[in-house]
Each structure stands twice: as C-alpha cells, then as structure tokens.
GUKOLPA-36704 format. One line per 2 residues: their letters; for each residue x, y, z of C-alpha. Coordinates in steps of 0.2 Angstrom, whole numbers, plus 5000, padded with zeros to 4 digits. Layout:
GUKOLPA-36704
a	X:Y:Z  ...
//
This chain:
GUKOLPA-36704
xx	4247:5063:5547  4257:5068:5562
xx	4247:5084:5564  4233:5074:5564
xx	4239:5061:5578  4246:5075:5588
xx	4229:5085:5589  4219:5069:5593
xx	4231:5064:5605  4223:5077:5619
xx	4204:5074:5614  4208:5054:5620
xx	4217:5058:5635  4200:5069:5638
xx	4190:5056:5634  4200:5044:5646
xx	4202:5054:5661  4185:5066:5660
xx	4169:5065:5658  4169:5058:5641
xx	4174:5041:5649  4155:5036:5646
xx	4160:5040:5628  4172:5029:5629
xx	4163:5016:5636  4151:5017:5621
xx	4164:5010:5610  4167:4998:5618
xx	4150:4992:5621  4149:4993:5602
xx	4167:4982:5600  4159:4967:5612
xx	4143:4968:5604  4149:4965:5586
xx	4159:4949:5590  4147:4945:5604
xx	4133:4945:5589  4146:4936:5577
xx	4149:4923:5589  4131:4915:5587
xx	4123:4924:5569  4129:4910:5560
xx	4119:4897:5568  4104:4900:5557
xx	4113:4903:5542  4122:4884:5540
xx	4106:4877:5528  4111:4892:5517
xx	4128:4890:5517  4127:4870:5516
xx	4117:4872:5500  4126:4883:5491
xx	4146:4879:5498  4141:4862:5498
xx	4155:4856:5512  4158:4840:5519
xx	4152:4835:5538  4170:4839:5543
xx	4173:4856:5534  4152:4861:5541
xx	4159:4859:5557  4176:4867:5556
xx	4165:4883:5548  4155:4883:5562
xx	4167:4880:5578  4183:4888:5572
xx	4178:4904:5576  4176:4901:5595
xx	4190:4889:5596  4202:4900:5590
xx	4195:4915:5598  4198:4906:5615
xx	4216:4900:5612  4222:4917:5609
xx	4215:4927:5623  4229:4927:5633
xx	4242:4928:5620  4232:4946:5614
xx	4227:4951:5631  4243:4951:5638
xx	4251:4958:5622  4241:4973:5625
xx	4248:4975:5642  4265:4977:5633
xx	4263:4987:5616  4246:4994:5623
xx	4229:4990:5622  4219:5003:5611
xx	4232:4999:5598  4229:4978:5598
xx	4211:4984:5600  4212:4996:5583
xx	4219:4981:5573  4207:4968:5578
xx	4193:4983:5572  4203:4984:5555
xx	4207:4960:5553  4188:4960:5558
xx	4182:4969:5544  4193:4963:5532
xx	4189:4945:5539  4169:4947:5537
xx	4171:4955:5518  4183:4936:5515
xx	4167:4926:5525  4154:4936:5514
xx	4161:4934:5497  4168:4916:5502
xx	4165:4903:5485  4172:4889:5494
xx	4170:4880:5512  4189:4882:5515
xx	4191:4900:5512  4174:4903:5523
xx	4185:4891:5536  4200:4903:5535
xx	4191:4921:5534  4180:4913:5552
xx	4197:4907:5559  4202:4925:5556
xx	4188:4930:5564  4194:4922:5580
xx	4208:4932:5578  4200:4947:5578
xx	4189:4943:5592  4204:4938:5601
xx	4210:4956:5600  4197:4963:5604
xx	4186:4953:5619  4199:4957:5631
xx	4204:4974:5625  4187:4982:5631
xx	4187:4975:5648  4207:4980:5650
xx	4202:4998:5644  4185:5001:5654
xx	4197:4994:5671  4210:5010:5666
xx	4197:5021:5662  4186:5021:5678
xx	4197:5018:5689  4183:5022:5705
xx	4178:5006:5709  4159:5012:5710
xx	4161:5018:5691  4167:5002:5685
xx	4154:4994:5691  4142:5002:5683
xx	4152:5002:5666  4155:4984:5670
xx	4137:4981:5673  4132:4990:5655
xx	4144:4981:5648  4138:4964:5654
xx	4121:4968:5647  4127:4972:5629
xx	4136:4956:5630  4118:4946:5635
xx	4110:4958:5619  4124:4953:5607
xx	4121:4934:5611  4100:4934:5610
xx	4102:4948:5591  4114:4936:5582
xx	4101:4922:5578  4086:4935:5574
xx	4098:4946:5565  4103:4933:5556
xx	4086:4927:5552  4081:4945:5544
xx	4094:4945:5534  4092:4927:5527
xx	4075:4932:5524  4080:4947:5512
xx	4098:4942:5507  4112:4931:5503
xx	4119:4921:5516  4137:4930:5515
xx	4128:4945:5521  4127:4940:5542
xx	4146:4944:5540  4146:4960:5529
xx	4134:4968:5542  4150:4969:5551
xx	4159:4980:5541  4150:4996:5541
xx	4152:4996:5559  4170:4993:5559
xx	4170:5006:5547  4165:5017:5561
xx	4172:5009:5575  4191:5012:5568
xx	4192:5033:5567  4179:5034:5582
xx	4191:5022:5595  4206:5031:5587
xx	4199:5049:5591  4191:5043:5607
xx	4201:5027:5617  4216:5033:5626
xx	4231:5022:5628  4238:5012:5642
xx	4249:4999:5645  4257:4989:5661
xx	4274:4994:5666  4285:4985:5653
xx	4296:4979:5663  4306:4963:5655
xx	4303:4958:5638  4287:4949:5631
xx	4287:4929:5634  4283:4924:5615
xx	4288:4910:5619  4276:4906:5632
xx	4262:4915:5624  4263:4902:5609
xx	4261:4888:5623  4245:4894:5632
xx	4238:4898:5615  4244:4880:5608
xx	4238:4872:5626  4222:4881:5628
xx	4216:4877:5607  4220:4859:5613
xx	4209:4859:5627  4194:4866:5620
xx	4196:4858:5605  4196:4841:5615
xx	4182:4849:5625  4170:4855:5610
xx	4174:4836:5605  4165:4829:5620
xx	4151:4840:5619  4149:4834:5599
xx	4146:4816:5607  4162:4810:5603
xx	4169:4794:5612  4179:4798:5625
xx	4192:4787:5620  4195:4794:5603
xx	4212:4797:5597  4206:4815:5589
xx	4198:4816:5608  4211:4813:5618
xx	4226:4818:5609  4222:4836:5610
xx	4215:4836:5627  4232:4829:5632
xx	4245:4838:5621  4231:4854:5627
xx	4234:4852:5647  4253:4846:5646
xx	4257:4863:5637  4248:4872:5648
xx	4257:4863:5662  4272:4869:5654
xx	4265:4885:5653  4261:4888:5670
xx	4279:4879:5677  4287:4892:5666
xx	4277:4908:5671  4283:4902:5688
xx	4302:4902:5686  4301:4920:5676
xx	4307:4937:5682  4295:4944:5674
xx	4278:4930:5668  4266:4935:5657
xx	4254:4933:5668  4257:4934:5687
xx	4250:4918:5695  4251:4927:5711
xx	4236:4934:5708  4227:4916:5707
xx	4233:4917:5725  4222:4929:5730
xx	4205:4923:5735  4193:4934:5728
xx	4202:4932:5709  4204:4915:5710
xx	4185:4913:5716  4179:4923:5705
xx	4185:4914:5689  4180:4898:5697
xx	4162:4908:5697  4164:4910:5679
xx	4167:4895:5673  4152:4886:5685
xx	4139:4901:5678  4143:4898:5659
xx	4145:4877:5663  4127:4878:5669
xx	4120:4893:5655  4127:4887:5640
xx	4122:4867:5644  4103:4873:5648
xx	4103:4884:5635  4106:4871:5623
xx	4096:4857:5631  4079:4868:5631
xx	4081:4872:5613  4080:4854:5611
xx	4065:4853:5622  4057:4867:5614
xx	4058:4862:5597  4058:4844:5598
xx	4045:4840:5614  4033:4856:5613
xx	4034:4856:5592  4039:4877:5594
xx	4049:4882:5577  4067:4888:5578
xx	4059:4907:5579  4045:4903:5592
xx	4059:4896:5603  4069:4910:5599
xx	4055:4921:5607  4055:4909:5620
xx	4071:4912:5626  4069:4930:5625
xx	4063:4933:5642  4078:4926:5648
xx	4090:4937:5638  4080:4954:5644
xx	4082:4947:5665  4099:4945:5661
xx	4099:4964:5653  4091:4970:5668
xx	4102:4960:5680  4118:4967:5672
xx	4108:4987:5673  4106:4986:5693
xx	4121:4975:5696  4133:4991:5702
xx	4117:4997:5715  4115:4977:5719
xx	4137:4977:5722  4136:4992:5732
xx	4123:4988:5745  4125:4970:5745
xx	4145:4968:5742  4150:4955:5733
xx	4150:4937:5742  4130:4940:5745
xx	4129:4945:5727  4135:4932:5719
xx	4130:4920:5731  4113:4923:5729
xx	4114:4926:5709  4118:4907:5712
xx	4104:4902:5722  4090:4911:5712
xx	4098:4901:5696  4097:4885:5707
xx	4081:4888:5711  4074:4893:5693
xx	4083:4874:5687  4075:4864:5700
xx	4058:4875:5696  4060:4870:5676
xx	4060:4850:5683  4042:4853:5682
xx	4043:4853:5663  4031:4840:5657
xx	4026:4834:5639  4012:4848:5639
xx	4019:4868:5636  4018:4876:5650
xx	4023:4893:5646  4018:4903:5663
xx	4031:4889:5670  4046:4893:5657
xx	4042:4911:5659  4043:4914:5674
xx	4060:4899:5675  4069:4907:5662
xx	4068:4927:5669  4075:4918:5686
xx	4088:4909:5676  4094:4924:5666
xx	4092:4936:5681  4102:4927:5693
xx	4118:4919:5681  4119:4937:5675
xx	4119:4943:5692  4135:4930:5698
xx	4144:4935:5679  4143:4953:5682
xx	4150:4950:5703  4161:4937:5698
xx	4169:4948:5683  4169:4963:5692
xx	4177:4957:5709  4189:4947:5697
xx	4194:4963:5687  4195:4974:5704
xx	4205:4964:5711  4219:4962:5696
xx	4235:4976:5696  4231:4989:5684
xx	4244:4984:5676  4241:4966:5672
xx	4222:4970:5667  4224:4964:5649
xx	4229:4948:5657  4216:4947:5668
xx	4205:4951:5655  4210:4936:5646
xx	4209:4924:5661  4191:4929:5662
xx	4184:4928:5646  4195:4912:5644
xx	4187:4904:5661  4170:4910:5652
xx	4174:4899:5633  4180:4885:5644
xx	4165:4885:5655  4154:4885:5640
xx	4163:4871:5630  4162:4862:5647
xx	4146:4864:5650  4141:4860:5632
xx	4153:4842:5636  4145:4839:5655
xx	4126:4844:5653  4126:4835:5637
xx	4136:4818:5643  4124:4818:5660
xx	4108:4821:5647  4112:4806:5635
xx	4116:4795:5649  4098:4798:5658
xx	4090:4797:5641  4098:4780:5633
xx	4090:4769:5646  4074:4774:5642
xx	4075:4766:5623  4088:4755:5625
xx	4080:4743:5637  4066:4740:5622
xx	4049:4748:5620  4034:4738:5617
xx	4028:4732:5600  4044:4739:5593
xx	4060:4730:5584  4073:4730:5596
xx	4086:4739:5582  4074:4754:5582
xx	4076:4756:5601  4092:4756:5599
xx	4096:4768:5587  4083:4780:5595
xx	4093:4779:5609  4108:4790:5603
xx	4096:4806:5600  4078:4812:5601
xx	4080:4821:5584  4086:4802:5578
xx	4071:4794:5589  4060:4804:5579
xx	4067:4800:5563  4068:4782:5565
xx	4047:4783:5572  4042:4791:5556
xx	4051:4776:5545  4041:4763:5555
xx	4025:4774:5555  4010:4765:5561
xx	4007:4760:5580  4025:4757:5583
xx	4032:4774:5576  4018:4781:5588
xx	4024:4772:5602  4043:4774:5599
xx	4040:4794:5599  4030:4793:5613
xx	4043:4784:5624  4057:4795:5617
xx	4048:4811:5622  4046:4804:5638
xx	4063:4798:5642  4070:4814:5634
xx	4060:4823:5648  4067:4811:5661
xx	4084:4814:5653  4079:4833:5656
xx	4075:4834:5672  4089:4823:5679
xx	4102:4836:5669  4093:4849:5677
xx	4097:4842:5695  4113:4841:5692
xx	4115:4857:5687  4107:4865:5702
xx	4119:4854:5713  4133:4863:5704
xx	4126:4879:5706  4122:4875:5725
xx	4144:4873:5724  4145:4890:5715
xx	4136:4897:5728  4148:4890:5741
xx	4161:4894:5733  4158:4912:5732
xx	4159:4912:5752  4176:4915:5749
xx	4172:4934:5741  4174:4948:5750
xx	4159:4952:5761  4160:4972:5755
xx	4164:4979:5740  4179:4991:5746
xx	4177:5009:5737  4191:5024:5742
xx	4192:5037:5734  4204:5037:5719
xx	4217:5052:5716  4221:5052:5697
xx	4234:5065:5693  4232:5078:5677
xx	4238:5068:5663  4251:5072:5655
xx	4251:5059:5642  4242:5041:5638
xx	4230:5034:5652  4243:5023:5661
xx	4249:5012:5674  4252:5025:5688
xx	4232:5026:5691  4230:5019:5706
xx	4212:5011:5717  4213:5004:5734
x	4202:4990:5735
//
C-alpha cells in the first residue's frame, strides 16, 4: 500500500504542476458533470417513482428537494474543510459517499430510504462542487489558464444541467426508474483510482484550529434559509409557520455565523475578502444571473407545455438552443476576459440577457419559434457569459489559501439565487396572473374563476370539468392572462438584470495577468503558489 502511494505521489505532483494540468482539469469536469447531471435527472423520473414507492405529497417533495437543500447547506462547511485537511482528499470521499449513495437511491424499496440515500447525495455533492473549483484555482495558477479552464468548466456545468432530464428520459424508456442513479456508479468507479493517481493535494496554511463550531452554524443557517426559500417558490403563504420559522432560525444563525467569524483569530472564512470590491460584486453577479435563469427557466417550461401544447421532450428540445449558447459562451469566455477585461464582460453578458427577456415579451398565444430561437441563444449566451466573469473575477480575487472557501461562497450565492429566483419570478408571475381570473370571466361560475386563478395547469383542469362554451372561454382567458403574467415577469427581470449590469461597474476594468513563478515542487501543490492580480 504504501509503495503504491509513495509512487503515485510524483505522477500527481506532475500532473499538478506540468503539463498534465489539463489532465487534471478533465477530472474535474467529469466530478461537476456527475452531480451537475444528478441535480435535475430526476425530474422525469417522479411519475415512476410515485407509482411504484407510492409516497405521500410531503415524502414526493422531500425526495425531490433534499438533494439541493442539503447540498447547499453544506458547501461551506466542506469547502472550507478542504482548505484545512486538504481538498483532493474531501474530494476522494464525496467520489466514494456518492456512489455508495446512488446504489442506496437505485435499489430504494421505500420513499424514506430513497429520502435518506438523496439527502446523502447532497452530501456528496457538497464535497465535491467546491472541491473542483478549489483545485483548478491551485492548479493554474496563471490567471490566463484559469480562465480558460474556468471557462471549460462552466460549459460542462451548462451540459450537465440540459443531459440530466434527456438522460433520464432514455433510461426510463429502457429501464427501471432506480437506474438514473446507478448510472452514477461506474463513473465513480473510475473517477476514484483516476483523481487518486491524477489530482495533486493542497491545502491553506493551517494556521489555528477548524471552527466546527461555526461550520455547524452556517450549515444549520443556510439549510434554514433555503429551506424557507424553496417554500416560497412552492407557493407557500408567506405567513406560514413552516415558512417563516426556518427563514428566521436560517438568517439569525447565520448572523451569528458571520459576528463570530469576525471576533476569531483565525475564521473560517475571511470576511475581509467581502470587502474587496471585485469579490464582493461578483457574488452579487451570481446570485442576480441564477435569480433571473433559474425563474425563466421554469416560467417558459410552463409556457411551452401549457400555452404552445409542446410535450415535456419537444420543450426539452426547445430549450436546447439555449444550453448549446451558454456552452459556447463558457468556450470563448477566457478570449472574451482577456480582450474585454472583466467589468465590460460581465456587464454586457447582462445586457445581452436583458435584451433577449424584453425580446421574449413578444411571446404571444401562437408559437413563434424563430422568436424563442433566437431569445433563448441570447439568453444562454449572455447569463453564461456574466457566470463565467463573475465566477472567474470572484475566484481570482480570493487568497489561494481560502479558495475552498471561496469556492463555497460561490456556488452557495449560485443555490441561493436559484431558490430565489424560483421564490421572486414565481411570486411577481402569480400576482400578474390572478387578476386576470379572479375578477370573473364571462359566462362562467364565479367559483371556477377563482380556482383557476391559483394556476394555469389548475385553469385547465377546472375548464375541462365545465366543458362546453364556458370551459372554452375559461381556457381561453387563462392562456391569456397567463401570457400577461409572462410578459410582466419577464420585465421585471430585465429590470434586475439592467441592476446586474450596474453592478458589475464595480469590477475591475482589466483582467490583470503577471507572470507567475511556481517553484519545482517538492511535495503537494500548496499554498506557497503565488498570482499577482
């Protein structure tokens, strides 16, 4: 065993320091792409699993959310845990939970063990996720490499998010539903040997012991928070007990969190660098960029499906277009970086998105598919343009030593702008669409109109019951207050877009590239790798 170790031990620092860095950056292309893909695969597998499982509405929606809510909870307790015990090494075990978490999903007989093996999952993911952006930022230390890599990287993650429901959907066609998650395992399979031959190991600079205590209190805070959050976006009253409780418990932790990091000799994570512009504005990027994807996203599924009549793998191929822009968008964001330098990147990512939303408001009734073509290969060229600037200026920016954390920041910003955005979109859509039932429709029973108002997918429901001239008139009205609902939502967005775009005034104007001087290593990749930027 130890022969072993000691004679991979130099073929990884190769692979870190030299030209097998790319290598490296394979694996973890791979990492993000397998719980990238296992973050929306499911989707299309919830009829199976409800038919044969058989789970009640709560345990269906604990199977399907746990995964991202505890995946978001613990990205900062992982990330920064890497930064102490060393980052390929949490990165090896969340390979090794994930597979064994997918063969418990697979082979699941009941709901709650499919609950616990997702929750695992999360876990997993948790490791992971902020392991791969932690490693690439020690492993090109250039700035102009890291680009490119983060730019790859970025596109793998827009691949992973548009293959999970059509990978799903071939193997529900020729299998079981258990086998979305044992997909996963001969990857891991893989994945475990090659990143322990291939990723070299770093870590920050170890100085003072790990906060356990306060990495239990973001983790606790920030499950509170999105839990509260992913609430809201299920239509939940605001008011709710099971609403507000965690919300509140969620920020007064995290409070805590931050009022302790502040008094500590040595934080888990240095607030210091919020006070630097370009990081601080760069996560505020994130957040607006997924708030505004991850709300459209869902809304033009709707109108897709509900309004135009596509089925779920026609609007899959719909949206396609937009996942290939944001591929190529993440391909020539380092070239885009270099000549442009960050503020005008990311700025204009943010106008090209605003102006693709305020283009879609000319979504009618009738499909109009050169119209969503061309909107959607705006849409996804220009949020993956600001992601990629924002993530890259964000990562650039952070101490080599506090990557892992930085890491986590980001894709924690990234979950919380997506539950957001989910919360927002979804809140501003039903309140321009209500009105348009509520009020009464001609010819039909003032209860209908009101139970139409709460959803199209209910509207539609409650107009095949009447049938006759009123169910035609109530789907009528509902399509077109649901398109009224749409295009106010999508003005909205642009408006906040329009603020992204102001925001990232505060970036630096050039991306700032010296050469880097990396001595011979002698052991691990570590913290003594140095970039000015």
């Amino acid at each position: 065993m130890s022969g072993t170790t000691t004679a991979a031990a130099p073929r990884r620092r190769a692979a870190g320091a030299g030209a097998h860095r790319w290598v490296v950056l394979v694996v973890l292309c791979v990492s993000l792409l397998l719980v990238a893909v296992d973050a929306t695969v499911l989707h299309v597998a919830v009829p199976a699993v409800t038919e044969d499982l058989r789970p009640g509405a709560i345990e269906l929606l604990w199977i399907v959310d746990v995964y991202p809510l505890v995946c978001a909870s613990l990205l900062i307790l992982f990330g920064t845990l890497g930064d102490r015990v060393g980052r390929r090494r949490v990165l090896l075990l969340g390979y090794a939970l994930f597979g064994v978490a997918s063969a418990l999903a697979a082979l699941a007989e009941t709901a709650q063990v499919l609950i616990a093996a997702r929750a695992l999952l999360g876990v997993g993911g948790a490791m992971i996720m902020p392991a791969t952006l932690s490693i690439l930022r020690q492993v090109f230390p250039d700035r102009r490499e890291r680009a490119m890599a983060i730019g790859i990287w970025s596109a793998v993650a827009a691949v992973g998010a548009a293959v999970g429901p059509l990978l799903g959907g071939f193997l529900l066609e020729h299998f079981w539903w258990g086998s979305v998650f044992l997909v996963n395992i001969p990857l891991m399979l893989v994945s475990l040997p090659v990143g322990r031959l291939l990723l070299p190991e770093s870590k920050g600079d170890g100085r003072g012991p790990w906060d356990v205590v306060g990495a239990l209190m973001a983790a606790g805070g920030l499950f509170g928070v999105v839990l509260g959050v992913k609430r809201l976006g299920g239509g939940e009253p605001v008011a709710s007990l099971l609403t507000v409780l965690p919300l509140l418990l969620g920020a007064l932790l995290l409070a805590g969190f931050v009022r302790r990091q502040r008094r500590r000799t040595y934080p888990l994570v240095d607030l210091a660098m919020f006070r630097r512009p370009a990081f601080s504005t760069s996560v505020g990027c994130i957040v607006l960029a997924m708030l505004a994807l991850v709300g459209l996203e869902l809304i033009a599924a709707q109108y897709l499906q509900l309004v135009l009549g596509l089925s779920p793998l026609e609007t899959g191929l719909r949206l396609l277009p937009l996942t290939f822009a944001a591929m190529a968008a993440g391909l020539a964001g380092a070239r885009l970086l270099r000549r442009f330098g960050p503020r005008r990147t990311v700025c204009a990512g943010f106008c090209l998105t605003a102006f693709a939303v305020v283009l879609l408001t000319a979504m009618g009734r009738a499909d109009d598919w050169a119209l969503l073509l061309t909107g959607f290969v705006l849409l996804g060229f220009g949020l993956e343009t600001t992601l990629f600037g924002a993530y890259e200026s964000m990562l650039s920016e952070a101490p080599p030593e506090q990557s892992g954390g930085a890491a986590a920041i980001g894709e924690t910003s990234y979950q919380l702008g997506a539950g957001i955005g989910i919360a927002l979109l979804g809140s501003v859509m039903n309140a321009a669409y209500a009105p348009g039932l509520t009020g009464g429709v001609p010819g039909v029973p003032a209860s209908a109109s009101v139970a139409a108002g709460h959803s199209l997918g209910e509207a539609y429901e409650v107009a095949a019951q009447l049938g006759g001239p009123a169910g035609v008139a109530l789907r009528r009205a509902a399509g077109d207050a649901f398109v009224h609902g749409l295009h106010v939502t999508l003005l909205v967005s642009a408006g906040l877009l329009v603020l992204g775009a102001v925001m990232a005034l505060r970036l630096p104007r050039v991306m700032q590239c010296e050469e880097v001087s990396v001595p011979a290593p002698r052991g691990a990749v570590d913290s003594q790798s140095r970039v000015s930027v």
